[in-house]
N, CA, C and O atoms as a CHARMM CRD file, in Angstrom:
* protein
*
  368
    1    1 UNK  N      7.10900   8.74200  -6.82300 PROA 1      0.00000
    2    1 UNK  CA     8.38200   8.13500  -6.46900 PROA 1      0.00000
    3    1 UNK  C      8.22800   6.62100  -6.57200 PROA 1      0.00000
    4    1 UNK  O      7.23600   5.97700  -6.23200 PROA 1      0.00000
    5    2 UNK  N      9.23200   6.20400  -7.03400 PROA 2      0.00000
    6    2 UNK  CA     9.21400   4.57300  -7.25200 PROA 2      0.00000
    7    2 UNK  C      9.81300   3.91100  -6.26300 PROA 2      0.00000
    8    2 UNK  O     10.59200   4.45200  -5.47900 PROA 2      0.00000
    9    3 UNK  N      9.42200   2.43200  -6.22300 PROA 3      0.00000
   10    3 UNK  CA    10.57300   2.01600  -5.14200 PROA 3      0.00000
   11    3 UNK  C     12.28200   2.06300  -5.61000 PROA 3      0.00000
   12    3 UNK  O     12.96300   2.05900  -4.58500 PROA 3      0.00000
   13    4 UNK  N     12.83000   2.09100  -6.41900 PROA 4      0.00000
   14    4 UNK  CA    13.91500   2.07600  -6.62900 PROA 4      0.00000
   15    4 UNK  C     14.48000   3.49500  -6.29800 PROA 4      0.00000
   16    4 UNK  O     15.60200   3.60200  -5.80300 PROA 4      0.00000
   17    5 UNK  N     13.53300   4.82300  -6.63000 PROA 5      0.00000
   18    5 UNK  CA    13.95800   6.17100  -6.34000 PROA 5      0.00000
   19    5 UNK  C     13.68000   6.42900  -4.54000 PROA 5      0.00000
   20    5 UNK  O     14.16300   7.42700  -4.00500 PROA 5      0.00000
   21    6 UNK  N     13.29300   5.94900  -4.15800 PROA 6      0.00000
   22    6 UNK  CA    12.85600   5.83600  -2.65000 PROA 6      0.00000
   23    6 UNK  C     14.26400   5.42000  -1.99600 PROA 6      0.00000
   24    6 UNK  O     14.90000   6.02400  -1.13200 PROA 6      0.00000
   25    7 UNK  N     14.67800   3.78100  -2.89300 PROA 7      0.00000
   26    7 UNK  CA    16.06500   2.99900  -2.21300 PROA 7      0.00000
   27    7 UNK  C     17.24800   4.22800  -2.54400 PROA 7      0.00000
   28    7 UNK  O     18.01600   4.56000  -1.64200 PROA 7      0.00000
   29    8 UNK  N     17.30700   4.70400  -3.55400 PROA 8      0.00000
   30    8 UNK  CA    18.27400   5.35700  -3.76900 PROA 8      0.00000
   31    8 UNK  C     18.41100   7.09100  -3.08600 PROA 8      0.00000
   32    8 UNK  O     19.51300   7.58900  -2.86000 PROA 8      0.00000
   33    9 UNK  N     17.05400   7.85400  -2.82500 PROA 9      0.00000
   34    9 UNK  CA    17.06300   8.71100  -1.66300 PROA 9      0.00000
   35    9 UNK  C     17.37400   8.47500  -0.18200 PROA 9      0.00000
   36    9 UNK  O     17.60600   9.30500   0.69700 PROA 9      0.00000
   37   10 UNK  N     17.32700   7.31000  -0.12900 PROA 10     0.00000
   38   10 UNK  CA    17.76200   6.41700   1.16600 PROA 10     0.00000
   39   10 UNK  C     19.54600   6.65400   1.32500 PROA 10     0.00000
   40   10 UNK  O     20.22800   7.38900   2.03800 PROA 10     0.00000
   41   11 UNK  N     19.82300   5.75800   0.40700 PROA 11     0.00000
   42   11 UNK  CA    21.26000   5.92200  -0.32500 PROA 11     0.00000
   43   11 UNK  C     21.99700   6.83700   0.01200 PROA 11     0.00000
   44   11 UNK  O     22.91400   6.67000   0.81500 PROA 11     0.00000
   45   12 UNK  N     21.66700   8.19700  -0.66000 PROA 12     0.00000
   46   12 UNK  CA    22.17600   9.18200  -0.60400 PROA 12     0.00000
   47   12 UNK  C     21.99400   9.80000   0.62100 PROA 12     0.00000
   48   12 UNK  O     22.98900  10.39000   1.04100 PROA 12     0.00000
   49   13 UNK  N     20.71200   9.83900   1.51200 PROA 13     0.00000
   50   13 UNK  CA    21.07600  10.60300   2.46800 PROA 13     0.00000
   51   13 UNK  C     21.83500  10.44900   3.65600 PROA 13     0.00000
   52   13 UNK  O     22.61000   9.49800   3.56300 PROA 13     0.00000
   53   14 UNK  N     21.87700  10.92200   4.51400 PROA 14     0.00000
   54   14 UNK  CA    22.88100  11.36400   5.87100 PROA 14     0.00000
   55   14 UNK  C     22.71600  10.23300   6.27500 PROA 14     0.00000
   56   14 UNK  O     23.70100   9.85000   6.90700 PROA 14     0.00000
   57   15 UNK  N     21.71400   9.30900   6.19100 PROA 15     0.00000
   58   15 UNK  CA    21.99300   8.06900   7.36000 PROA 15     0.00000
   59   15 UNK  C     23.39400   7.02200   7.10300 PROA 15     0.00000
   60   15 UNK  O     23.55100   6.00600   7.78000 PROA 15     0.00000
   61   16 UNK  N     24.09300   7.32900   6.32300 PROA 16     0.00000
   62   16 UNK  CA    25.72600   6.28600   6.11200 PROA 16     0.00000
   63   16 UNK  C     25.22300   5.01000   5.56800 PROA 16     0.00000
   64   16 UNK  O     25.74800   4.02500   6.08800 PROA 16     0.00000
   65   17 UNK  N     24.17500   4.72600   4.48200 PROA 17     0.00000
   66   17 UNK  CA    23.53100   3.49700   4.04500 PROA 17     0.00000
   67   17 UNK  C     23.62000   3.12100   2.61400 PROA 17     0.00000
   68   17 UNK  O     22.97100   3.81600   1.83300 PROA 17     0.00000
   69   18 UNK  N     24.22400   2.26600   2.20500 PROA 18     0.00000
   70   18 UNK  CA    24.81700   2.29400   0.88000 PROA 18     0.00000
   71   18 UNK  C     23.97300   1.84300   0.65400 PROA 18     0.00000
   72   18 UNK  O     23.21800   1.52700   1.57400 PROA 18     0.00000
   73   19 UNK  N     23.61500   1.54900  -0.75800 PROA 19     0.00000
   74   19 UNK  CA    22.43400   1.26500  -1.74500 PROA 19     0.00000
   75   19 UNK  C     21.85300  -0.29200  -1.58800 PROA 19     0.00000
   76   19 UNK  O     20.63600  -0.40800  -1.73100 PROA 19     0.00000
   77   20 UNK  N     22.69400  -1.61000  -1.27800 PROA 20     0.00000
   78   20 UNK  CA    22.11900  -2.40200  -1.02000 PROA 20     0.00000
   79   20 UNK  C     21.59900  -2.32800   0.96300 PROA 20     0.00000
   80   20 UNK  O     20.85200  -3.22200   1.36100 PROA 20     0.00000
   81   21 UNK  N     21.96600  -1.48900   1.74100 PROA 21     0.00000
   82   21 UNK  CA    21.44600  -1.77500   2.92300 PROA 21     0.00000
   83   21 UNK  C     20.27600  -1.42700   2.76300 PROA 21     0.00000
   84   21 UNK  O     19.31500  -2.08900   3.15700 PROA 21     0.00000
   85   22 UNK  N     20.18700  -0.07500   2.01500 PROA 22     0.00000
   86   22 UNK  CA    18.96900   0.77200   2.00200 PROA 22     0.00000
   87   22 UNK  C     17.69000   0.28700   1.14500 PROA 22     0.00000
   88   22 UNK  O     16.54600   0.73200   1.23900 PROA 22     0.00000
   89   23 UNK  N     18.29700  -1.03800   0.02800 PROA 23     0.00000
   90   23 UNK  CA    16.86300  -1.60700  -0.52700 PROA 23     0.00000
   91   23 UNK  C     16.41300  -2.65900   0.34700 PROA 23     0.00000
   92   23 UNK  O     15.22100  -2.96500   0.36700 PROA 23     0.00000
   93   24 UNK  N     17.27800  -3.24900   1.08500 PROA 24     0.00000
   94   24 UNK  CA    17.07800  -4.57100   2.52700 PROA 24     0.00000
   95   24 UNK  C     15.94700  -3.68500   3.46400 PROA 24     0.00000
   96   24 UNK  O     14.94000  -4.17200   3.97800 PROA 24     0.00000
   97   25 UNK  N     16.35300  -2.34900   3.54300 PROA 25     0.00000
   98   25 UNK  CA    15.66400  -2.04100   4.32500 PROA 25     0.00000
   99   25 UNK  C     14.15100  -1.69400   3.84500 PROA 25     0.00000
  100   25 UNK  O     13.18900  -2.14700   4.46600 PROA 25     0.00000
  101   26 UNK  N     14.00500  -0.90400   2.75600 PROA 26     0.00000
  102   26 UNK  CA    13.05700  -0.58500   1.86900 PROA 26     0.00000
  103   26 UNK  C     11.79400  -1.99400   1.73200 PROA 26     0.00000
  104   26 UNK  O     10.56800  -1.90700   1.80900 PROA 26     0.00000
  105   27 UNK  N     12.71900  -3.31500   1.49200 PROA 27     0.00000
  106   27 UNK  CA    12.27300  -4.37500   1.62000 PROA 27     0.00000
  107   27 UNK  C     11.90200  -5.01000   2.10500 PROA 27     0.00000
  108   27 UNK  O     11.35700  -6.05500   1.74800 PROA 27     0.00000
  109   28 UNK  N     12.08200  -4.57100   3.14100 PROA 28     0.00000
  110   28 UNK  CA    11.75000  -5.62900   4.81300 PROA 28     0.00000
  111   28 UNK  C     10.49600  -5.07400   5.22900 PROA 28     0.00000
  112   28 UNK  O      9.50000  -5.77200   5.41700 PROA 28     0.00000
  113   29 UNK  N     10.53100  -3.68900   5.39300 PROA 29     0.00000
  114   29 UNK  CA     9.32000  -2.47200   5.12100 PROA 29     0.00000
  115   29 UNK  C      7.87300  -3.24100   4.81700 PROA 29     0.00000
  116   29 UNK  O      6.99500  -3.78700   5.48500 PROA 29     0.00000
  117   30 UNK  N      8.16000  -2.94300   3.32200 PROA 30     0.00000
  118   30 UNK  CA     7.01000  -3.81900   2.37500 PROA 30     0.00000
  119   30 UNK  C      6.66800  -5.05400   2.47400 PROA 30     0.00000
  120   30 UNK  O      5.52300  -5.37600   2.15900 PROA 30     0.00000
  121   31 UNK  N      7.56000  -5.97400   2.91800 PROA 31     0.00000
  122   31 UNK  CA     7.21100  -7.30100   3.36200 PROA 31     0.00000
  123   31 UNK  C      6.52700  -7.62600   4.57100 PROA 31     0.00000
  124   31 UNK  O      5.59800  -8.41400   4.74900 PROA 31     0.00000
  125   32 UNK  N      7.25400  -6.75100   5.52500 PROA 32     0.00000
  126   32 UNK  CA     6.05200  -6.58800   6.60200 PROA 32     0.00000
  127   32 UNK  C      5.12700  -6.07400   6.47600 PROA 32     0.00000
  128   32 UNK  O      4.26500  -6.63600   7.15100 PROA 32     0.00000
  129   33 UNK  N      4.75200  -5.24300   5.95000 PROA 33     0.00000
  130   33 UNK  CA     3.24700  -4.49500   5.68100 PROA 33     0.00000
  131   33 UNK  C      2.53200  -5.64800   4.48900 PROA 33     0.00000
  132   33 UNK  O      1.37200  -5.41000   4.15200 PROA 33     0.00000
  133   34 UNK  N      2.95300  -6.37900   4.12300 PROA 34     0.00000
  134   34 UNK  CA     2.47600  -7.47200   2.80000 PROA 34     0.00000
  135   34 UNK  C      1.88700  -8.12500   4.06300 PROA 34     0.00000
  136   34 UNK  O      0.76400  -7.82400   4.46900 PROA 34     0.00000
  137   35 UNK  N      2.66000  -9.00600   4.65600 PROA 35     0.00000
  138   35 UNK  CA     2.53500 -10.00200   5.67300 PROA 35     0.00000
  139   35 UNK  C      1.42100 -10.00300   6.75900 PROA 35     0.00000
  140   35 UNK  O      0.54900 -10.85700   6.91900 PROA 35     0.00000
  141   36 UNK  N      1.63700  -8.85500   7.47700 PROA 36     0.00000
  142   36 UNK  CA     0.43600  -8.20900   8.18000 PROA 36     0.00000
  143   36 UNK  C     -0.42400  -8.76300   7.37500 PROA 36     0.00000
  144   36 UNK  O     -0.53000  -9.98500   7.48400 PROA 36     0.00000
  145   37 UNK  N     -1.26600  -8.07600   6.36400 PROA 37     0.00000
  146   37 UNK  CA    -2.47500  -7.72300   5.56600 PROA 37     0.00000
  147   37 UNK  C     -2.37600  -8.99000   5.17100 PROA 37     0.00000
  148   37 UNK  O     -3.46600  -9.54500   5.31300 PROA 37     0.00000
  149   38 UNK  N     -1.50100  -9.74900   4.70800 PROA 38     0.00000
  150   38 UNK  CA    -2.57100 -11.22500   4.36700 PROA 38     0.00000
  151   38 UNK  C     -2.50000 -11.72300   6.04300 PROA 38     0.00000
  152   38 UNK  O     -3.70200 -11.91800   6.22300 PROA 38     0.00000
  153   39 UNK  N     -1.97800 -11.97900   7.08800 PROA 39     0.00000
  154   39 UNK  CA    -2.83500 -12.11300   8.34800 PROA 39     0.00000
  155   39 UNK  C     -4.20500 -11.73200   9.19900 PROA 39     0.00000
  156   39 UNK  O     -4.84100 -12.06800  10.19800 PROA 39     0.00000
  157   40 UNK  N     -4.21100 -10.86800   8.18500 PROA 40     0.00000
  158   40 UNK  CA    -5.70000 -10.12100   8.53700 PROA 40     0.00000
  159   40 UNK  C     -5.19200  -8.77400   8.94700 PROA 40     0.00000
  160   40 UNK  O     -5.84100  -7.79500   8.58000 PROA 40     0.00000
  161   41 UNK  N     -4.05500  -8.59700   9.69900 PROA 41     0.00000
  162   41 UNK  CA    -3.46400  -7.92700  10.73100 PROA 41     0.00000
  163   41 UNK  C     -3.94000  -6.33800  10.22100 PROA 41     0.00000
  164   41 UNK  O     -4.05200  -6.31700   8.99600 PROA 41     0.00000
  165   42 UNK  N     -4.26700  -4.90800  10.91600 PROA 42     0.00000
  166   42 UNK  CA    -4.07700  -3.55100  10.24700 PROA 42     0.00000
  167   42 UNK  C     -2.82600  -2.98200  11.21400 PROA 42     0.00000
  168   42 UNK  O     -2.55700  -2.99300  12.41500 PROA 42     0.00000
  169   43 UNK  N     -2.02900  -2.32000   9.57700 PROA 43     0.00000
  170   43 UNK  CA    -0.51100  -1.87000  10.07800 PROA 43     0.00000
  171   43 UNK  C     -0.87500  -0.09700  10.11400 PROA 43     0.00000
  172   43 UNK  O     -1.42500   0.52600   9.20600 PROA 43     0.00000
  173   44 UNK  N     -0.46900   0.36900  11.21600 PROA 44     0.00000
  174   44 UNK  CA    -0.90400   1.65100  11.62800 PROA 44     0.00000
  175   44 UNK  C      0.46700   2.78000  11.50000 PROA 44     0.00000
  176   44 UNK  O      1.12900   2.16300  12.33400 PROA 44     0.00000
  177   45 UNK  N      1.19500   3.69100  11.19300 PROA 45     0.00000
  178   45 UNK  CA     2.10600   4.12400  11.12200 PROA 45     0.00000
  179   45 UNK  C      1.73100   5.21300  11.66300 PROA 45     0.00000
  180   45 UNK  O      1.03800   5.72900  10.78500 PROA 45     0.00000
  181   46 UNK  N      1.73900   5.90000  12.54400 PROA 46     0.00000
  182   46 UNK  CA     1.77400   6.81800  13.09200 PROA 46     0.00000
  183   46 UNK  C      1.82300   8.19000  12.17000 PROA 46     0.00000
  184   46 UNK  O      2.87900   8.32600  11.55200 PROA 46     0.00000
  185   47 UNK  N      1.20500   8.83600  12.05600 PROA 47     0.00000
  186   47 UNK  CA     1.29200  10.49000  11.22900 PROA 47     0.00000
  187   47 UNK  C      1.33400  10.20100   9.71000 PROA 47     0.00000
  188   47 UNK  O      1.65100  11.13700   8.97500 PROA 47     0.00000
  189   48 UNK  N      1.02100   8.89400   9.12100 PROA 48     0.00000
  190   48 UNK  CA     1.74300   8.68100   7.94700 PROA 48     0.00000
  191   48 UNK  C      0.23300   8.21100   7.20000 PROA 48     0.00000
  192   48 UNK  O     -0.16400   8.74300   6.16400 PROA 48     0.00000
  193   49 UNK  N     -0.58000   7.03100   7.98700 PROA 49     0.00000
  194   49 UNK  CA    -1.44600   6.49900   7.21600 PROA 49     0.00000
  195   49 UNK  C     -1.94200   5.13100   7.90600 PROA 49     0.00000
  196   49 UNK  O     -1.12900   4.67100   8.70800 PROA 49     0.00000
  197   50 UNK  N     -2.92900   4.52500   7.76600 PROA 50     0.00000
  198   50 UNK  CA    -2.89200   2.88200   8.12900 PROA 50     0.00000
  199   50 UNK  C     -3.52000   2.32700   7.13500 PROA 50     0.00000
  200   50 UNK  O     -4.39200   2.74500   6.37300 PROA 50     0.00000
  201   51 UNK  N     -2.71200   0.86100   7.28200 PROA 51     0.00000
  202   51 UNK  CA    -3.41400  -0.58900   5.70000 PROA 51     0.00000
  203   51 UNK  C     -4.18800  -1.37000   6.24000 PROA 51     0.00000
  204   51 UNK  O     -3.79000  -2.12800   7.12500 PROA 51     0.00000
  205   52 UNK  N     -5.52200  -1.34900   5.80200 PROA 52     0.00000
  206   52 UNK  CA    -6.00900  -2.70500   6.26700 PROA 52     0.00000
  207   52 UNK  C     -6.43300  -3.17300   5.33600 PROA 52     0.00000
  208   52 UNK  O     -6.14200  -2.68200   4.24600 PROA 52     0.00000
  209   53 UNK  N     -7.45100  -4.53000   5.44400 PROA 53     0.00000
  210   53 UNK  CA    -7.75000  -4.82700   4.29400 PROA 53     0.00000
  211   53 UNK  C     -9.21900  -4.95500   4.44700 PROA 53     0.00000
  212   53 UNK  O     -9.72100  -5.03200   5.56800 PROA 53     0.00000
  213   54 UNK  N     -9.92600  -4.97900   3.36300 PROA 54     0.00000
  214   54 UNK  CA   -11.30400  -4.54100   3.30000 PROA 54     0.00000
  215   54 UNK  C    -12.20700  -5.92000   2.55800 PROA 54     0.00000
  216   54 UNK  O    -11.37700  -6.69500   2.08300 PROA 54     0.00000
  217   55 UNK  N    -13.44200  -6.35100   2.36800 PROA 55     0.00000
  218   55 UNK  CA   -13.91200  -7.45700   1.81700 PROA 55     0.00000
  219   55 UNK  C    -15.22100  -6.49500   0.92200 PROA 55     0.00000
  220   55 UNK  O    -16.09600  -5.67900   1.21400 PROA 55     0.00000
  221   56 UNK  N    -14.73700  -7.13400  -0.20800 PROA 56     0.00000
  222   56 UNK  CA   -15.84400  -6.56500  -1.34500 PROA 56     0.00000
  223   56 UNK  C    -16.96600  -7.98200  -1.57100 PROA 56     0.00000
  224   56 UNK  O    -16.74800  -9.18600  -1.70400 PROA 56     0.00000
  225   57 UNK  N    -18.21200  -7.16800  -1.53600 PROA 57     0.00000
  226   57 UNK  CA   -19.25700  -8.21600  -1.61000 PROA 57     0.00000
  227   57 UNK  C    -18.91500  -8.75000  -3.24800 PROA 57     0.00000
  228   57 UNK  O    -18.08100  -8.45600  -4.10500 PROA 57     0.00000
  229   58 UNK  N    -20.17700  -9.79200  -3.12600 PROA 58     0.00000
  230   58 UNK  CA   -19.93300 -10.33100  -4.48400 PROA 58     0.00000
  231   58 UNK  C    -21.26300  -9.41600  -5.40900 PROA 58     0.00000
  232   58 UNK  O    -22.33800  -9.17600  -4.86000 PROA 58     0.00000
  233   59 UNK  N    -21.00100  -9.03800  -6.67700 PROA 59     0.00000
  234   59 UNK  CA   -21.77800  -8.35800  -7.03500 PROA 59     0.00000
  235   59 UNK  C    -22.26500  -8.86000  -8.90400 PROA 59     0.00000
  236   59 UNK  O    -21.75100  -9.82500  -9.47100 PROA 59     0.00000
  237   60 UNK  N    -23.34800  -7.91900  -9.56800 PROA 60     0.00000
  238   60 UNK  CA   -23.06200  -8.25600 -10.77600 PROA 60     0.00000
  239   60 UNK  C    -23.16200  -7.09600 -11.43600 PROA 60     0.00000
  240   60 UNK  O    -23.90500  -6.16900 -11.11100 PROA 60     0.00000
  241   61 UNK  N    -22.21800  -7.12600 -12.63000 PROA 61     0.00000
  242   61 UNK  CA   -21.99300  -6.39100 -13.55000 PROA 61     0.00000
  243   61 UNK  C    -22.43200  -6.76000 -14.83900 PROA 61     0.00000
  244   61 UNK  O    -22.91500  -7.84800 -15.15100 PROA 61     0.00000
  245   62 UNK  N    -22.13600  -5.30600 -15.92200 PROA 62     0.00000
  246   62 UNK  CA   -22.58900  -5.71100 -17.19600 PROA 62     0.00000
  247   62 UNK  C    -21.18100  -5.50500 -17.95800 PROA 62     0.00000
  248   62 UNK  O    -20.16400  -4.92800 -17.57200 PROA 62     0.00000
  249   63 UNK  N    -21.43500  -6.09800 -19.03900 PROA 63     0.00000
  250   63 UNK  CA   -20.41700  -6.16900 -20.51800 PROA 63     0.00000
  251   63 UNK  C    -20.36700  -5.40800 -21.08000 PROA 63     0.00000
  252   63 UNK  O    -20.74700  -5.72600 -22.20600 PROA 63     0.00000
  253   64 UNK  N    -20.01600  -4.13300 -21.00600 PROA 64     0.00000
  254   64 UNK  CA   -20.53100  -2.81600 -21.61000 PROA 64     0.00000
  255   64 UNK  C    -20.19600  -3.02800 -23.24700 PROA 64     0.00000
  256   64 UNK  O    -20.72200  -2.24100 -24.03400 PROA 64     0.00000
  257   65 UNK  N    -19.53700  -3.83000 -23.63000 PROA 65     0.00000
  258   65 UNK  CA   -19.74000  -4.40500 -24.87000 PROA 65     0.00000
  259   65 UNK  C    -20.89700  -5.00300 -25.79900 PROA 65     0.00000
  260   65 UNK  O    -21.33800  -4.86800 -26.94000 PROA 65     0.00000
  261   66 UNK  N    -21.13600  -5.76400 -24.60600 PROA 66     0.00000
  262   66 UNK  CA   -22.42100  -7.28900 -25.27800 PROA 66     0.00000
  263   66 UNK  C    -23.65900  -6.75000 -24.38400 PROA 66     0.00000
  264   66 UNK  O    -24.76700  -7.09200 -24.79900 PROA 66     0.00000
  265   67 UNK  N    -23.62700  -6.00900 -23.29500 PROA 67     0.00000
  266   67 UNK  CA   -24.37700  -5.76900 -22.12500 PROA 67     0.00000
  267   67 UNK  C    -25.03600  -7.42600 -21.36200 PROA 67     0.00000
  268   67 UNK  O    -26.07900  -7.76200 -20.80300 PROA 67     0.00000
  269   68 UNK  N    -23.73400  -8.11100 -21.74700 PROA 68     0.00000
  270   68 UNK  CA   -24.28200  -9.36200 -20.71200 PROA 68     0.00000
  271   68 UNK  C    -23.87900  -9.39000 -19.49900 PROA 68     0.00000
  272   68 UNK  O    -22.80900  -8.83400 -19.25200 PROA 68     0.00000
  273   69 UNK  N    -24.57200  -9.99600 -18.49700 PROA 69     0.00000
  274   69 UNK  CA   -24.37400  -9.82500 -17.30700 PROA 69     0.00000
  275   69 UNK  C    -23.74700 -11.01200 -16.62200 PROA 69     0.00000
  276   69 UNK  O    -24.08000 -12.19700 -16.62700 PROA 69     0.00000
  277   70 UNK  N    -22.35600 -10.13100 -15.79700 PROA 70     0.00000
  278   70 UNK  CA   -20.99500 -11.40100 -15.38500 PROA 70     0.00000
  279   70 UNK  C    -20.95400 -11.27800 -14.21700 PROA 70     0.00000
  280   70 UNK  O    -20.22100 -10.35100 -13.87000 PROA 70     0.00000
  281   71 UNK  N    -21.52700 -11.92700 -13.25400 PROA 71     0.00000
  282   71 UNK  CA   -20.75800 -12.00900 -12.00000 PROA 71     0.00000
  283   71 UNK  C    -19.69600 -12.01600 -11.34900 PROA 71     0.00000
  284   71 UNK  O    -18.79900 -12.83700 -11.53900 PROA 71     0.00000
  285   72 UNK  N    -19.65700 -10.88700 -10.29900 PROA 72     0.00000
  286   72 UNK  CA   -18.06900 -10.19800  -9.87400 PROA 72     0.00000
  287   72 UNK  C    -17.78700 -11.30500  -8.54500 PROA 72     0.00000
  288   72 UNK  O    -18.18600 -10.89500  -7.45500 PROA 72     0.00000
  289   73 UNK  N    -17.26100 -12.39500  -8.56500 PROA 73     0.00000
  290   73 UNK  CA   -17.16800 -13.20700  -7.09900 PROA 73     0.00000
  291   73 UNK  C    -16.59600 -11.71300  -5.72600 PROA 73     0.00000
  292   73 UNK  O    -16.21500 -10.55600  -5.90400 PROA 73     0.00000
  293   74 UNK  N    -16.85000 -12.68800  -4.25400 PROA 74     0.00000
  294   74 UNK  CA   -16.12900 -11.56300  -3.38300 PROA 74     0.00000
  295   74 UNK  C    -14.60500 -11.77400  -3.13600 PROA 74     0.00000
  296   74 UNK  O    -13.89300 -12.72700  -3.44800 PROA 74     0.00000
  297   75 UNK  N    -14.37300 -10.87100  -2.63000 PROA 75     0.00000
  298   75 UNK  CA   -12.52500 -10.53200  -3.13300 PROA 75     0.00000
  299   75 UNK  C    -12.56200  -9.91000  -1.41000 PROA 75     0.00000
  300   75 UNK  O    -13.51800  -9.59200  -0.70300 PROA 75     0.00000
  301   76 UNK  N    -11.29500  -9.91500  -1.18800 PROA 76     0.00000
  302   76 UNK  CA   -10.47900  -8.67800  -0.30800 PROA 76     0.00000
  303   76 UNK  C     -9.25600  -7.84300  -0.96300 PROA 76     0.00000
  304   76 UNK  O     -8.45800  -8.11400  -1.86100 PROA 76     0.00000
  305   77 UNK  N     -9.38900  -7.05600  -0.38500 PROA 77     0.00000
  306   77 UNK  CA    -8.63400  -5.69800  -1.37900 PROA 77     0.00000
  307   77 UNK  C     -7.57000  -5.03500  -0.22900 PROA 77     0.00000
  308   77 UNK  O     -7.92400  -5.01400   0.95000 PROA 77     0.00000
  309   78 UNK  N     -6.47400  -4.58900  -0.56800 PROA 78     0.00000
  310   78 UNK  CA    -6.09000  -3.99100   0.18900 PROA 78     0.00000
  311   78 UNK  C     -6.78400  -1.95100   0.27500 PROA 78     0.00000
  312   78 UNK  O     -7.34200  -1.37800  -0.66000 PROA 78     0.00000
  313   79 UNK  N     -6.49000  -1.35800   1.61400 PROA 79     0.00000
  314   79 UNK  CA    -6.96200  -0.01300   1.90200 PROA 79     0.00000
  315   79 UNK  C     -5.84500   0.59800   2.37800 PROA 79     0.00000
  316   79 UNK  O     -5.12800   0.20900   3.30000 PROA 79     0.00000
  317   80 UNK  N     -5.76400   1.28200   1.90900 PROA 80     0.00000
  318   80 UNK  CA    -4.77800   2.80100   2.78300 PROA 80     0.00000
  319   80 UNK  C     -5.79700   3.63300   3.31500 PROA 80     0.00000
  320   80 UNK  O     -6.84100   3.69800   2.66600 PROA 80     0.00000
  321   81 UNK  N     -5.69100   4.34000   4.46300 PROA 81     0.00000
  322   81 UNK  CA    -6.16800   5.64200   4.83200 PROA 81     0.00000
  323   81 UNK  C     -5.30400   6.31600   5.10100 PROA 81     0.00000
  324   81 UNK  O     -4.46400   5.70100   5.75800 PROA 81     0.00000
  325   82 UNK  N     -4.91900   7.89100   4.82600 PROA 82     0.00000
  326   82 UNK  CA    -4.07400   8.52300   5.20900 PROA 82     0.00000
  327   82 UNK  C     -4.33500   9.26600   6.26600 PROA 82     0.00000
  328   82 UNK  O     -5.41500   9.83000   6.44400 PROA 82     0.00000
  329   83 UNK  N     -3.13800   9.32900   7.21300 PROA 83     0.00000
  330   83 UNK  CA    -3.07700   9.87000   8.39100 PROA 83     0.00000
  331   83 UNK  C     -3.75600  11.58500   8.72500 PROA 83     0.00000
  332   83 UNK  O     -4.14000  12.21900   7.74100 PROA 83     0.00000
  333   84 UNK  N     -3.84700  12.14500   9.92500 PROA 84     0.00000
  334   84 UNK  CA    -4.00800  13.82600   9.85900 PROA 84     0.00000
  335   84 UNK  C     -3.17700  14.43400   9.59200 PROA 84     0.00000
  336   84 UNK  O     -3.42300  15.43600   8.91900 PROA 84     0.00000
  337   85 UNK  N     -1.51800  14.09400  10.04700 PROA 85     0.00000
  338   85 UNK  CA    -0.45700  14.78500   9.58400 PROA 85     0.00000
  339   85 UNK  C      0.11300  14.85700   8.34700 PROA 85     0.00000
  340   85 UNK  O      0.86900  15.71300   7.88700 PROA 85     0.00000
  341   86 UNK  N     -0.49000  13.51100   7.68500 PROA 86     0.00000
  342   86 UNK  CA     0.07800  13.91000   6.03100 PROA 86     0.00000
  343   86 UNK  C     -1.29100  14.54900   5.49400 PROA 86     0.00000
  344   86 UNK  O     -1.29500  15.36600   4.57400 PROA 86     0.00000
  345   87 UNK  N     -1.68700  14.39900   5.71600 PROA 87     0.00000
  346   87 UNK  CA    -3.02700  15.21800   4.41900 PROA 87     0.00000
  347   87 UNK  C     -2.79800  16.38400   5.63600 PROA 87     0.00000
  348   87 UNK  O     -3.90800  16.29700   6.15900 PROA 87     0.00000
  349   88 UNK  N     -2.29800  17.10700   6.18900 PROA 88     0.00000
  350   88 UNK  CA    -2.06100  18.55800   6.60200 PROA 88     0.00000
  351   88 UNK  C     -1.00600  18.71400   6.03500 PROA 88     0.00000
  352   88 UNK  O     -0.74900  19.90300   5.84500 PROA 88     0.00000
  353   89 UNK  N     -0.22500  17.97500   5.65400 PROA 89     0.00000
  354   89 UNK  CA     1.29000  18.35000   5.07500 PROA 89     0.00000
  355   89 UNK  C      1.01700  18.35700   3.62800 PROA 89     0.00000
  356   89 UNK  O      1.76000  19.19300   3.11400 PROA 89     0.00000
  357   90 UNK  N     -0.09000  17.50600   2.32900 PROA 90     0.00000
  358   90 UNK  CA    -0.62300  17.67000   1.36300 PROA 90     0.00000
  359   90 UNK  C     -1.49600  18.50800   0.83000 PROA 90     0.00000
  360   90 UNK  O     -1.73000  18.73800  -0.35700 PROA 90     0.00000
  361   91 UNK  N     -2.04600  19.02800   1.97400 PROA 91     0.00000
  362   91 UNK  CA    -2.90900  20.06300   1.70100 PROA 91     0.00000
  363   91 UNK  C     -2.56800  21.41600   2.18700 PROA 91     0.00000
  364   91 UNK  O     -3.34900  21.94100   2.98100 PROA 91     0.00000
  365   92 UNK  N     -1.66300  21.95700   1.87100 PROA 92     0.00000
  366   92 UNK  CA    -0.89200  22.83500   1.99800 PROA 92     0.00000
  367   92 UNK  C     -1.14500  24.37700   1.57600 PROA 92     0.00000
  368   92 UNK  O     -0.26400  25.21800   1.75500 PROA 92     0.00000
């Protein structure tokens, strides 16, 4: 599902939310969960999953081309873990 098919299942269903309330809302969503994670912050959703963010060492790799060797600087990455209730509801 995309975000646009997400705004528009929104849309359509029972909650009375026409297509621009429902991408404001879709939007606000993602911006807070953006926001969090560059604060450092981990966003926890209850039954669904939590984001945090994780720090990758710095490492080295090869060129599987040239086999020269390039140093990977360290990064932070974002993480999902999924909740117990959805991977019981995925694993079905």
């Amino acid at each position: 599902m995309t975000k646009s098919e997400l705004v528009e299942h929104l849309a359509d269903g029972d909650a009375g939310l026409n297509k621009k309330e429902a991408e404001l809302i879709v939007n606000t969503i993602f911006d807070s969960i953006g926001d969090a994670l560059v604060g450092g912050d981990r966003v926890e959703i209850r039954g669904f999953g939590s984001f945090s963010v994780r720090e990758r060492d710095a490492r080295e790799a090869r060129n599987p081309k040239s086999g020269e060797v390039v140093r990977i600087p360290a990064k932070k990455t974002p993480f999902f873990k999924t909740g117990k209730e959805l991977r019981a509801r995925v694993d079905f």
